[in-house]
mmCIF file of the N, C-alpha and C atoms, coordinates in Angstrom:
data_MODEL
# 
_entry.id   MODEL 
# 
loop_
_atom_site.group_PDB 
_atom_site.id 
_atom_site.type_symbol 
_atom_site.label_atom_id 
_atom_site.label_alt_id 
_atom_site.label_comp_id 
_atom_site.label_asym_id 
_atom_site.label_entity_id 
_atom_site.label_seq_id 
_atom_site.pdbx_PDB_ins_code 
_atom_site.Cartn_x 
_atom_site.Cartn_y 
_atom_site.Cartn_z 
_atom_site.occupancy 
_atom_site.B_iso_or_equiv 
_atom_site.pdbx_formal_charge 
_atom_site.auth_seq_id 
_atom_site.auth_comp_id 
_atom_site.auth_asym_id 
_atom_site.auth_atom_id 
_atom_site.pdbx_PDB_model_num 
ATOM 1   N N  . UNK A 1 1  ? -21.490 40.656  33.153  1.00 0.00 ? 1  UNK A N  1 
ATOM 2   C CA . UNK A 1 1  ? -21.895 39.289  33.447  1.00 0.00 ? 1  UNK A CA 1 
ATOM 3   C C  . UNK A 1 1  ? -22.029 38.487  32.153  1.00 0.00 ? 1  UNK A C  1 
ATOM 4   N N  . UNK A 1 2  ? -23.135 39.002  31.250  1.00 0.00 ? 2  UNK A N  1 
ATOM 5   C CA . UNK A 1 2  ? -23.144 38.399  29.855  1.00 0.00 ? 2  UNK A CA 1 
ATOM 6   C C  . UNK A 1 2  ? -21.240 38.023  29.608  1.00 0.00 ? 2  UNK A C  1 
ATOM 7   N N  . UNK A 1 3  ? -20.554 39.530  29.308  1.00 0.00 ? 3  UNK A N  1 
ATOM 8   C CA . UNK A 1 3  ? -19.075 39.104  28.749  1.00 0.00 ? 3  UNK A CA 1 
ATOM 9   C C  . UNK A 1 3  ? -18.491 37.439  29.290  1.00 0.00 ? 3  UNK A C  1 
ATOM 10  N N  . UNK A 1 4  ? -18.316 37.774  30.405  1.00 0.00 ? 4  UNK A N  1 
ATOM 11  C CA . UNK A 1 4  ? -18.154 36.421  30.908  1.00 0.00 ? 4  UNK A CA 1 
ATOM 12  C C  . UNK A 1 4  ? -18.555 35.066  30.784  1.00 0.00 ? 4  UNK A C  1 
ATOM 13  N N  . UNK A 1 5  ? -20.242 35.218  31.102  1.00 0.00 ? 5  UNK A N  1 
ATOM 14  C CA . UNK A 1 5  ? -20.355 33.930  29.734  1.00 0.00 ? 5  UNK A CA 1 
ATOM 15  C C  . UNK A 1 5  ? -20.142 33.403  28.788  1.00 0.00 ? 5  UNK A C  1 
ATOM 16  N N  . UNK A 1 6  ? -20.235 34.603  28.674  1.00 0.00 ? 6  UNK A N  1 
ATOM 17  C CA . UNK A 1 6  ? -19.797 34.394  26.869  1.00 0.00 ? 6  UNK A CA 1 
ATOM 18  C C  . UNK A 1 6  ? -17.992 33.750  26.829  1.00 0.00 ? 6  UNK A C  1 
ATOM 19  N N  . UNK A 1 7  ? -16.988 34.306  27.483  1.00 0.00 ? 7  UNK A N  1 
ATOM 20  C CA . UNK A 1 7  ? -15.836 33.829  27.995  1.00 0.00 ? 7  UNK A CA 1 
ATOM 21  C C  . UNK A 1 7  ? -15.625 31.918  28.145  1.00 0.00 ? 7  UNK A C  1 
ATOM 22  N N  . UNK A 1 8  ? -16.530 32.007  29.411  1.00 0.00 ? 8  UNK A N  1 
ATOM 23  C CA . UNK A 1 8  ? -16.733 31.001  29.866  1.00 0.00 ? 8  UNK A CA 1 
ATOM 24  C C  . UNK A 1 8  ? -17.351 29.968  29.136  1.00 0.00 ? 8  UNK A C  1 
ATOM 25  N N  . UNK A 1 9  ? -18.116 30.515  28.158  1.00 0.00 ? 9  UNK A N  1 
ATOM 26  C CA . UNK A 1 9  ? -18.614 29.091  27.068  1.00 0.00 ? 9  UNK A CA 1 
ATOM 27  C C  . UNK A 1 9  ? -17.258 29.398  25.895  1.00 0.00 ? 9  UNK A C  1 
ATOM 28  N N  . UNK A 1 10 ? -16.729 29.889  25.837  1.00 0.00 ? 10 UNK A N  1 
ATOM 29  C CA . UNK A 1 10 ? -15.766 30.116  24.641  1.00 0.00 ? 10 UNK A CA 1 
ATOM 30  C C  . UNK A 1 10 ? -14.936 29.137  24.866  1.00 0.00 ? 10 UNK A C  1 
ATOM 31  N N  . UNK A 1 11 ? -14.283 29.045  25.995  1.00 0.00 ? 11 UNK A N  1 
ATOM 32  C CA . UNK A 1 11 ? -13.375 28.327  26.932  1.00 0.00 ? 11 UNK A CA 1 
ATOM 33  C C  . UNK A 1 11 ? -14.181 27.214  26.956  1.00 0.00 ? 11 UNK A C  1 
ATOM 34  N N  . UNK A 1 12 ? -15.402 26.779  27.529  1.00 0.00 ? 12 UNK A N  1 
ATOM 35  C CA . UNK A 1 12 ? -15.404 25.188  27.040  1.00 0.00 ? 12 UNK A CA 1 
ATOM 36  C C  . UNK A 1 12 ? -15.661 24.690  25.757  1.00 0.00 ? 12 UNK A C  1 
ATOM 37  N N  . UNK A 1 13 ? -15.773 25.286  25.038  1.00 0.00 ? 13 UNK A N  1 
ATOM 38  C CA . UNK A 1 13 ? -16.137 24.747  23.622  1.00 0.00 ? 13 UNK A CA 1 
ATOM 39  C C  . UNK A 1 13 ? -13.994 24.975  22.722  1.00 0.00 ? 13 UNK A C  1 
ATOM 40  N N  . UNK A 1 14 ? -13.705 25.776  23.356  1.00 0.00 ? 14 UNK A N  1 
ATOM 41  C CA . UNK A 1 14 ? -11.973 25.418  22.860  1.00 0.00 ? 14 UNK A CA 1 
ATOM 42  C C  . UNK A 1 14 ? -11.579 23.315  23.596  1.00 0.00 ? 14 UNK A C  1 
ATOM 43  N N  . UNK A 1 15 ? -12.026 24.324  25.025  1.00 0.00 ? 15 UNK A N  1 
ATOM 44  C CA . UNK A 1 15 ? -11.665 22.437  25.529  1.00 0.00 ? 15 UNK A CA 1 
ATOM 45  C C  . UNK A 1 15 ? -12.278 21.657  24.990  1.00 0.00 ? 15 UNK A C  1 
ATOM 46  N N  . UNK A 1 16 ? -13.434 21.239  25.116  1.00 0.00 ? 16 UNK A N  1 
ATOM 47  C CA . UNK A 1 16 ? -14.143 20.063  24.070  1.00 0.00 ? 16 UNK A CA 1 
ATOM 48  C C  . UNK A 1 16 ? -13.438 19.596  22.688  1.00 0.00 ? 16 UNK A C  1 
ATOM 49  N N  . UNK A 1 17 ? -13.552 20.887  22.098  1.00 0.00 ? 17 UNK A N  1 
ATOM 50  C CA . UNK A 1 17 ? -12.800 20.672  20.928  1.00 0.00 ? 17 UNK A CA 1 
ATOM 51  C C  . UNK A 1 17 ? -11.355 20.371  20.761  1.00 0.00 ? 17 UNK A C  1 
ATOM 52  N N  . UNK A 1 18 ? -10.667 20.566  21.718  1.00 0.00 ? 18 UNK A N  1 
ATOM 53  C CA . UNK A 1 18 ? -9.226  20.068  22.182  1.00 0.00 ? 18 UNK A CA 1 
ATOM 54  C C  . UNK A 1 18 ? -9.333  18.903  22.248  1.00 0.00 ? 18 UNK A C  1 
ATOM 55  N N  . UNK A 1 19 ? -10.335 18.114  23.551  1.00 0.00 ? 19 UNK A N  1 
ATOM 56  C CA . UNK A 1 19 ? -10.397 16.785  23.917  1.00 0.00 ? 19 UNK A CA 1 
ATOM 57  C C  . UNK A 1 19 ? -11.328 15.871  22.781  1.00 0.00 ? 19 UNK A C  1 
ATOM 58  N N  . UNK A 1 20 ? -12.194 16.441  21.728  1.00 0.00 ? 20 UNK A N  1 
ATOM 59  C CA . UNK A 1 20 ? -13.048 15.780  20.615  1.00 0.00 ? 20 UNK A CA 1 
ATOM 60  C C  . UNK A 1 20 ? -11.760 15.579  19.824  1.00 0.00 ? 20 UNK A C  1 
ATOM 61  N N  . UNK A 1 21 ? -10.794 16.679  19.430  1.00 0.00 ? 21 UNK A N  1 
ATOM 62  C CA . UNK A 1 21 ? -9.692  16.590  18.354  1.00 0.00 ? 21 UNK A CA 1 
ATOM 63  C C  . UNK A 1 21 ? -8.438  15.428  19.251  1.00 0.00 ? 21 UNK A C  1 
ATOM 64  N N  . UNK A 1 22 ? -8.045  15.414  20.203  1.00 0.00 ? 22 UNK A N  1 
ATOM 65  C CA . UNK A 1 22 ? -7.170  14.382  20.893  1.00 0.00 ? 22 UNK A CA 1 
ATOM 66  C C  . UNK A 1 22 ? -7.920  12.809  20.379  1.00 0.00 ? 22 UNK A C  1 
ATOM 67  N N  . UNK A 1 23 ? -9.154  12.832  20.388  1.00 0.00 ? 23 UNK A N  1 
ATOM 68  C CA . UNK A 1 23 ? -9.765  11.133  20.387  1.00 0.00 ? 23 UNK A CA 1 
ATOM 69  C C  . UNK A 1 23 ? -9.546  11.117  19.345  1.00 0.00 ? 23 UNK A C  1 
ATOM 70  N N  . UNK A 1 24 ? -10.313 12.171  18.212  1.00 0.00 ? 24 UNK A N  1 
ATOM 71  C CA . UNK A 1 24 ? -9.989  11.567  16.786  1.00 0.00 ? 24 UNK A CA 1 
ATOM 72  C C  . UNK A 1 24 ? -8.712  11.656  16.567  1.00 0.00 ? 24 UNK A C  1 
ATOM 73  N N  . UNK A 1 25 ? -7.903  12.455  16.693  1.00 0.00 ? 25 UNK A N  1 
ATOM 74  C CA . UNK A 1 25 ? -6.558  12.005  15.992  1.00 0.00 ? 25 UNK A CA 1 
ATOM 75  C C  . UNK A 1 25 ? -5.868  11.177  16.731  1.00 0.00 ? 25 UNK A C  1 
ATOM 76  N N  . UNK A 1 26 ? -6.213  10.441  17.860  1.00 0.00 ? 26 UNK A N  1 
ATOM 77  C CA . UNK A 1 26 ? -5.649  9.273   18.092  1.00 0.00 ? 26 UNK A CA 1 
ATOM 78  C C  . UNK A 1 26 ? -6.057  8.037   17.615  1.00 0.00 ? 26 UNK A C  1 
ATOM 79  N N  . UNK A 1 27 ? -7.335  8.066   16.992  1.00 0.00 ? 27 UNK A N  1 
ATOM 80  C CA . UNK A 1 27 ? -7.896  7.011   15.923  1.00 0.00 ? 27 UNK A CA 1 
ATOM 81  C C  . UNK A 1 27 ? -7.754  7.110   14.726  1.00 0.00 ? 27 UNK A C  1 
ATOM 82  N N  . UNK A 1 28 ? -7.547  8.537   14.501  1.00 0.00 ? 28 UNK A N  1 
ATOM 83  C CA . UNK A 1 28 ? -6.458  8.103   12.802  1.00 0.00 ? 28 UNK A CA 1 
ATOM 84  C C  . UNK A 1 28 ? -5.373  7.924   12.842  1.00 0.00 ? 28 UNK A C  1 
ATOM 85  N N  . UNK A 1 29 ? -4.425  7.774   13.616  1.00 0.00 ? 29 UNK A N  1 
ATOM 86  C CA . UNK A 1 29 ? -2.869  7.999   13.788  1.00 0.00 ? 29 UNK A CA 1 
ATOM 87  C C  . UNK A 1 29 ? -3.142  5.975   13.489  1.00 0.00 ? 29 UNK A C  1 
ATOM 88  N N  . UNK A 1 30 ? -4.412  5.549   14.812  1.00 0.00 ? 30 UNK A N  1 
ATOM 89  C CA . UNK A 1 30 ? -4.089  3.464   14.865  1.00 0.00 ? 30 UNK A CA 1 
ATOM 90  C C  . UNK A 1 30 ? -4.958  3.439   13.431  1.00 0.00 ? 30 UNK A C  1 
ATOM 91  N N  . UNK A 1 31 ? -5.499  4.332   13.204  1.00 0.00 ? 31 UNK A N  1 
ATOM 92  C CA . UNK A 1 31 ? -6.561  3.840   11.469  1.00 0.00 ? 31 UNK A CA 1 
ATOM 93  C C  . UNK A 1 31 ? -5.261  3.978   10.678  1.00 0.00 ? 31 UNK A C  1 
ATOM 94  N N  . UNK A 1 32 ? -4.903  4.833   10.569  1.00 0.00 ? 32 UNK A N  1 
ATOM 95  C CA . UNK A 1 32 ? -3.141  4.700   9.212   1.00 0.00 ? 32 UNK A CA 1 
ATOM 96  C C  . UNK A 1 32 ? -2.138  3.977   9.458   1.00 0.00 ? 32 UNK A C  1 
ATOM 97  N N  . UNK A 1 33 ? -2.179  3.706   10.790  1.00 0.00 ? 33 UNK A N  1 
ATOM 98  C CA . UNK A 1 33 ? -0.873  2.770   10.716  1.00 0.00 ? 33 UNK A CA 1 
ATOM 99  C C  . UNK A 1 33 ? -1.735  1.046   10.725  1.00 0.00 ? 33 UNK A C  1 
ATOM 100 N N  . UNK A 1 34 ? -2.703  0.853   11.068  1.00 0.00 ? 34 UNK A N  1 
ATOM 101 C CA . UNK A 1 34 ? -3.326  -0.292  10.899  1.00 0.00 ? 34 UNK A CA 1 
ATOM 102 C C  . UNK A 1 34 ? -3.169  -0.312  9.207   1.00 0.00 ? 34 UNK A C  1 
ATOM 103 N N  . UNK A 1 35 ? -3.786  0.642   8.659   1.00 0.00 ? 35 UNK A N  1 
ATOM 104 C CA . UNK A 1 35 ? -3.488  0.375   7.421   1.00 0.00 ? 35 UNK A CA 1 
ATOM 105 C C  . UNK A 1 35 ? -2.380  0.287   6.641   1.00 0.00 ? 35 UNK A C  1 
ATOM 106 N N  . UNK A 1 36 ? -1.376  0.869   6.647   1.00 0.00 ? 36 UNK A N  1 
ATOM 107 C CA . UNK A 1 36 ? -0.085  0.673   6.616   1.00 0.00 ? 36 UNK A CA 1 
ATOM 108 C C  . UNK A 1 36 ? -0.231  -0.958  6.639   1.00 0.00 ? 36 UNK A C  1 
ATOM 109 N N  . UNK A 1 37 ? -0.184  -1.335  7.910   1.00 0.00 ? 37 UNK A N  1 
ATOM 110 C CA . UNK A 1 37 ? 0.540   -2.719  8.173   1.00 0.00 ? 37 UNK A CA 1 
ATOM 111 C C  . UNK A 1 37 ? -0.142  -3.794  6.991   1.00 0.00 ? 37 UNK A C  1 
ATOM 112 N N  . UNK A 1 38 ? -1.115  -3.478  6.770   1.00 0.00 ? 38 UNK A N  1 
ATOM 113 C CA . UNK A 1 38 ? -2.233  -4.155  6.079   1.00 0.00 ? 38 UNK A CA 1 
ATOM 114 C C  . UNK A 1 38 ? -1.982  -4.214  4.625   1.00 0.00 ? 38 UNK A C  1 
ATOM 115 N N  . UNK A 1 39 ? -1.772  -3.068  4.292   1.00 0.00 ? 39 UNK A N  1 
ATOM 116 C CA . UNK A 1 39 ? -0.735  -2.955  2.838   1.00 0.00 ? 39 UNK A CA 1 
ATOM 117 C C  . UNK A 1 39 ? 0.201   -3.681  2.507   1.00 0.00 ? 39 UNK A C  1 
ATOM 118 N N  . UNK A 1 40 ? 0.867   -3.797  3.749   1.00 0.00 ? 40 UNK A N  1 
ATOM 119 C CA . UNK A 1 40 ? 2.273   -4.059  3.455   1.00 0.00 ? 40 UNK A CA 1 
ATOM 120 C C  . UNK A 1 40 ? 2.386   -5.729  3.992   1.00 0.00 ? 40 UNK A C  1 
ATOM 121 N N  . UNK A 1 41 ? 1.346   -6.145  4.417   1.00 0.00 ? 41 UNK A N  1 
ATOM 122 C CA . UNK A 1 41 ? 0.895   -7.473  4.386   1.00 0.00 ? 41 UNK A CA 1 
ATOM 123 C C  . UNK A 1 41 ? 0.954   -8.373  3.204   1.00 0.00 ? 41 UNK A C  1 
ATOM 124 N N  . UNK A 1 42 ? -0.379  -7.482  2.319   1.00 0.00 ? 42 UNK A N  1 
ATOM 125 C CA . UNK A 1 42 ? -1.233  -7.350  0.880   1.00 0.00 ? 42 UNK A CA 1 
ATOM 126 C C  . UNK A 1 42 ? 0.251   -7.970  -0.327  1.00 0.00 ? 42 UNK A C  1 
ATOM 127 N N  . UNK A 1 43 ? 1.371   -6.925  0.216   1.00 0.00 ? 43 UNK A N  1 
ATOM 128 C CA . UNK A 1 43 ? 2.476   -6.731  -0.633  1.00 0.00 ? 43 UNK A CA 1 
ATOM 129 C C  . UNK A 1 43 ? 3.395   -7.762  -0.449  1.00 0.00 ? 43 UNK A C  1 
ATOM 130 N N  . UNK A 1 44 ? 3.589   -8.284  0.637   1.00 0.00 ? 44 UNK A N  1 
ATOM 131 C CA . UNK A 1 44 ? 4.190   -9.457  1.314   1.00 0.00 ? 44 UNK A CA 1 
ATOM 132 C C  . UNK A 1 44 ? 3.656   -10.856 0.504   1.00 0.00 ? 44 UNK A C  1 
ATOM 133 N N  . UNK A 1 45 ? 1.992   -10.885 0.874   1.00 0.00 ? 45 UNK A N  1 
ATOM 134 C CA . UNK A 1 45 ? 1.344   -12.191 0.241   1.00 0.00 ? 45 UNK A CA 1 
ATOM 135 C C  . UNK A 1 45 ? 1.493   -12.156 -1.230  1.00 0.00 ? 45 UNK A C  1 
ATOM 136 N N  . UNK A 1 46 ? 1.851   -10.825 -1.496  1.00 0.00 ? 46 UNK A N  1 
ATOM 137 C CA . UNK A 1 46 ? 1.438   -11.170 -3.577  1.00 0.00 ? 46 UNK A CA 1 
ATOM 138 C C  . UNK A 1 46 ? 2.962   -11.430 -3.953  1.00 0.00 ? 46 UNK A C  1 
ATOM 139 N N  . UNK A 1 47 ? 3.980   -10.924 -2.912  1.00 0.00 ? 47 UNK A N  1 
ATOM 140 C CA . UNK A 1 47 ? 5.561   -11.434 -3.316  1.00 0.00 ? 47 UNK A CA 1 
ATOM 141 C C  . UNK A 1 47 ? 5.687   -13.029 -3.214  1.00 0.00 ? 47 UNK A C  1 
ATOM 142 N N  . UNK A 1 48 ? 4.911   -12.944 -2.140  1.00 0.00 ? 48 UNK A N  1 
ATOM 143 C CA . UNK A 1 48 ? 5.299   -14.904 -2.016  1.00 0.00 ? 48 UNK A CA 1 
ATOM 144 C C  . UNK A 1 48 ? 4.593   -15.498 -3.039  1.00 0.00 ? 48 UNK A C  1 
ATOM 145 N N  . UNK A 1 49 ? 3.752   -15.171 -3.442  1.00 0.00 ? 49 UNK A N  1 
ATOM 146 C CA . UNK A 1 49 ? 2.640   -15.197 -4.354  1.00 0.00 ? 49 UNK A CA 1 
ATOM 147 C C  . UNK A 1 49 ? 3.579   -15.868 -5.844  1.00 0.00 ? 49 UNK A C  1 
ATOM 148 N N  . UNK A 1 50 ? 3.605   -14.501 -5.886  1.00 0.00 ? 50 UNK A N  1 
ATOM 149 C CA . UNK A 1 50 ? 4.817   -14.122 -7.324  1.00 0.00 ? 50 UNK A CA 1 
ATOM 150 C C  . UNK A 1 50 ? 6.089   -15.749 -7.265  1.00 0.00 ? 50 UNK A C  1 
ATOM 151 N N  . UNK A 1 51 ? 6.663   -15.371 -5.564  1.00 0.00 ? 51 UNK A N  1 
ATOM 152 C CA . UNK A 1 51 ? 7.687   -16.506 -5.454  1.00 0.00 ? 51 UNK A CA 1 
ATOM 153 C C  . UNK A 1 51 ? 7.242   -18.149 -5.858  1.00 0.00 ? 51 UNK A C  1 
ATOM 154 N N  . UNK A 1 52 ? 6.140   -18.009 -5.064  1.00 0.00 ? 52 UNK A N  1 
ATOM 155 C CA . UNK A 1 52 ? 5.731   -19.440 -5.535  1.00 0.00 ? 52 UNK A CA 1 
ATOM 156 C C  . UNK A 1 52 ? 5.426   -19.904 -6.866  1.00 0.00 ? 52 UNK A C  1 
ATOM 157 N N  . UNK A 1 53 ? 4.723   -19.128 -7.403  1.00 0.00 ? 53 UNK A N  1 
ATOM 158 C CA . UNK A 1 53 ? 4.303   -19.410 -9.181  1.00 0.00 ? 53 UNK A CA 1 
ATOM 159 C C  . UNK A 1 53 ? 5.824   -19.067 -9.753  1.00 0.00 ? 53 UNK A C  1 
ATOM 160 N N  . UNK A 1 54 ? 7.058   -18.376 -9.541  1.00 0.00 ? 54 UNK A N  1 
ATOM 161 C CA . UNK A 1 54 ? 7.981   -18.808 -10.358 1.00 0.00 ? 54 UNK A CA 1 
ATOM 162 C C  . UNK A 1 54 ? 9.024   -19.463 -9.820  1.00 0.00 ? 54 UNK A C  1 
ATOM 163 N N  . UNK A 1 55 ? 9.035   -20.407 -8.450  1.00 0.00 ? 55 UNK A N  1 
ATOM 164 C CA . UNK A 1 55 ? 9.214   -21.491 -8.367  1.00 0.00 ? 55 UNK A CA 1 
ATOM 165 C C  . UNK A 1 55 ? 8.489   -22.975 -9.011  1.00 0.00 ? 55 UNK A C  1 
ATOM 166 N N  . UNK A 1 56 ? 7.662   -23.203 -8.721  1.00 0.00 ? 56 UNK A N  1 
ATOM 167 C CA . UNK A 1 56 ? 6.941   -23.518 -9.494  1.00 0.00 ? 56 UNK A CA 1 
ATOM 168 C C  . UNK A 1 56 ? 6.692   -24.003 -10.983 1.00 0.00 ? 56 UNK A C  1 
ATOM 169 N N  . UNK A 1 57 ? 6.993   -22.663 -11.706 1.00 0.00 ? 57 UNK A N  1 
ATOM 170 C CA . UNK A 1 57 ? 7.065   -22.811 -12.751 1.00 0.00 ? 57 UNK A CA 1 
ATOM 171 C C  . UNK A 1 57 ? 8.693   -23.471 -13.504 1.00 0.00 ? 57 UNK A C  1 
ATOM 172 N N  . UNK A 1 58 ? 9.321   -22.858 -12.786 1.00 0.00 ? 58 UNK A N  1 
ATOM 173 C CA . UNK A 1 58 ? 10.839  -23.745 -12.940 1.00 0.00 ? 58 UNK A CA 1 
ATOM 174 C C  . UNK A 1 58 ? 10.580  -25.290 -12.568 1.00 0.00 ? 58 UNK A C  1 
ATOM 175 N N  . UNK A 1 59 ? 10.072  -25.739 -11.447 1.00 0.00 ? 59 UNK A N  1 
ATOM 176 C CA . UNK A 1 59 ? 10.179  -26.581 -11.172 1.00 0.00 ? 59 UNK A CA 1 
ATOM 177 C C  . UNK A 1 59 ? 9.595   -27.638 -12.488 1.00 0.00 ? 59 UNK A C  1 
ATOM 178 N N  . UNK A 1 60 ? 8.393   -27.541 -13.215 1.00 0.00 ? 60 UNK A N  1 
ATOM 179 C CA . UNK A 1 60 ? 7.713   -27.885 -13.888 1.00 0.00 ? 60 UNK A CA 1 
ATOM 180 C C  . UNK A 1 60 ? 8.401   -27.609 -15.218 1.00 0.00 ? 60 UNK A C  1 
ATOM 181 N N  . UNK A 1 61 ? 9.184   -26.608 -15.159 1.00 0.00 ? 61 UNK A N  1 
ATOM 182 C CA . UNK A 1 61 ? 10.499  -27.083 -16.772 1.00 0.00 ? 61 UNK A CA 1 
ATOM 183 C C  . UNK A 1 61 ? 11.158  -27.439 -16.528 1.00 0.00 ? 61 UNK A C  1 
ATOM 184 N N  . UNK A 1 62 ? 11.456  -27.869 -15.557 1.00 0.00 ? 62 UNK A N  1 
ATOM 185 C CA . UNK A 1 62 ? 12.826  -29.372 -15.515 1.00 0.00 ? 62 UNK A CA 1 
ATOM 186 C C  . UNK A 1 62 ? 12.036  -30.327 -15.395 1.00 0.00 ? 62 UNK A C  1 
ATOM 187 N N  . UNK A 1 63 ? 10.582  -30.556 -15.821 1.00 0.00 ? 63 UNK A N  1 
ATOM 188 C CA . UNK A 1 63 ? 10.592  -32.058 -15.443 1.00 0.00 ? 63 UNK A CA 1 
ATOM 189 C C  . UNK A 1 63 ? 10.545  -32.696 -17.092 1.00 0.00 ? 63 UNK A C  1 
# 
């Protein structure tokens, strides 16, 4: 009888930990790719960034 318990809690604590490990790694999978996008935002604004100050700056040696 004990064995079996013992079984039987083994077995829910694998599941739990199956279904605890499914939530979190489905919130780091949207946490890294959120971040990702966010980076690559970051990298986007400092190019235009870059674009504008050496537009800009041309523009202001031809005058």
């Amino acid at each position: 009888m004990a064995l079996g318990f013992r079984f039987a809690q083994t077995l829910l604590n694998l599941a739990f930990a199956r279904f605890v490990g499914a939530i979190f790694g489905s919130y780091c999978r949207e946490f890294e790719k959120k971040q990702k996008q966010d980076e690559k935002q970051k990298q986007d604004e400092k190019q235009l960034g870059i674009r504008f100050a050496h537009e800009l700056f041309f523009s202001l040696r031809s005058i």
